[in-house]
C-alpha positions, 0 to 999 in steps of 0.5 A: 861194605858195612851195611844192611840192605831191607826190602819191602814190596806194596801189599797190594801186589799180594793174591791169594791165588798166586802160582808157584815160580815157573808153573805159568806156561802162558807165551808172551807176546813176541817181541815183546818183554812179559812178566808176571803179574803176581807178586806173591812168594813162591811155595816151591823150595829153592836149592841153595847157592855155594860160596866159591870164594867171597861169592856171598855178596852175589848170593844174597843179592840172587836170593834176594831177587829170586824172592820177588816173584815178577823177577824170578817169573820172568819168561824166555829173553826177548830182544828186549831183554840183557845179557845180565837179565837173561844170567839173572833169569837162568840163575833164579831157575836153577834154585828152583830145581832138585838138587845139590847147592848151585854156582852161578857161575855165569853170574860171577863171570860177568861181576868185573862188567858191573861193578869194579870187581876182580874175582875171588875178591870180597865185595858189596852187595848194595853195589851189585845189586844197583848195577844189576837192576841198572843192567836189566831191561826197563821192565824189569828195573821199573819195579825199584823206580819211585819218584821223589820231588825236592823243594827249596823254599826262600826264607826272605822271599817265600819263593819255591822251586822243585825238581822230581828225580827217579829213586832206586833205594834210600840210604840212610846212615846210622848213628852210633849213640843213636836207638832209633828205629826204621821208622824214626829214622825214615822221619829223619830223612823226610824232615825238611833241611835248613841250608844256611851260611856255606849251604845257602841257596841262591834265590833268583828272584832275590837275586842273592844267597839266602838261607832255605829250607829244603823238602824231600818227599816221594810222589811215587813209591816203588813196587819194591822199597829197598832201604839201605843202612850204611853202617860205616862211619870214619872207617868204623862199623856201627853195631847199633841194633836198628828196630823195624817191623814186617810193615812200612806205611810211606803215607807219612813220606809222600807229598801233600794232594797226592793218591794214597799209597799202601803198605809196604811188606817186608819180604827179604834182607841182607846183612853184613856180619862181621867187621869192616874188614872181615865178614860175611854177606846173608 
């Protein structure tokens, strides 16, 4: 659990006439699963949440949703709604009320349904939070999908084949003798890849194995970007400082011929402190 989890969303997402969470008293249509439109941070203040025995992993991730607006503005359940969603939900309401450090309690109770949990355990934020977002309606799990297409490319025959799979984050891991920063890093990732020797490829139209090179681009990027730095290495956390700025441009990552996208802003994060084995979660 030796990580560092950075959310970004698009900037485009940002009015200037946004409302605070909770004051759109607008209906949604009924049956159906509405949320709101802005995307913007709220100006009301949140109450805080307390550890009730290794729980900062849940707190994080709940802040951390709570600070994406089309979540934490989301209406009353409907039948297209989950149990999850609809804890989730009441759990971001309850922040925004007066009053003393809030337990979700009913969060924690249903953390052995989502990940491999018992309680009063230590756990990873980076789990749980891939198993909420699984575990919310498609509405609501839309915001983190982008798309991402893997081209092999023949180096005998100059053949290609592709294939475009659904993303819910980017993992990458960081080097111990490496000062790179986010965005250097992110270059790493997209470089194409040569497979040769035991990772060459099989070429159909060659009808044997041939050494490639393999492309990951995105086709579509996410509402919100979270970007996972898995500091473990060998049993070893890696403290190495890893520089980013407020705004992420994924031009560079996007693959030829497709709409330009806009910047991504950070809007919130999670850190593990401490040791592999002792630490805390923020």
């Amino acid at each position: 659990m030796c990580y560092f989890l950075i959310f970004f969303r698009k900037q485009a997402e940002i009015r200037s006439d946004s409302t605070s969470m909770g004051d759109n008293n607008t209906s949604p249509p009924r049956g159906t699963e509405h949320i709101a439109t802005d995307d913007s941070f709220t100006t009301k203040p949140y109450r805080g949440l307390r550890n009730t025995g290794n729980t900062c992993f849940l707190n994080a991730t709940i802040q951390c949703l709570g600070a994406i607006d089309k979540v934490s503005q989301m209406y009353s359940p409907t039948r297209e709604s989950t149990k999850t969603q609809h804890r989730l939900r009441d759990c971001v309401k309850e922040l925004q009320r007066l009053g003393t450090a809030y337990v979700p309690t009913h969060l924690i109770q249903q953390i052995p349904d989502l990940i491999r949990y018992k309680i009063g355990d230590p756990a990873d934020a980076h789990e749980l939070l891939i198993a909420l977002i699984n575990d919310v309606s498609e509405h609501v799990s839309q915001l983190f999908q982008g798309q991402m297409t893997s081209t092999i490319k023949c180096s005998r025959c100059n053949s290609t084949t592709s294939r475009t799979d659904t993303t819910q984050d980017i993992s990458v891991h960081i080097e111990e003798d490496a000062s790179l920063s986010l965005v250097e890093r992110l270059h790493d990732f997209f470089h194409p890849e040569t497979l040769e020797g035991t990772n060459a490829y099989w070429c159909d139209t060659c009808q044997k194995t041939c050494w490639v090179t393999k492309t990951l681009l995105y086709t579509r990027t996410p509402t919100i970007l979270i970007v996972h730095l898995k500091r473990l290495i060998l049993g070893k956390k890696i403290q190495q400082h890893v520089h980013f700025e407020s705004i992420l441009n994924l031009e560079p990552f996007m693959r030829p011929n497709y709409p330009p996208v806009p910047e991504m802003e950070l809007i919130s994060i999670i850190s593990h402190q401490g040791t592999k084995d002792n630490g805390i979660q923020q």
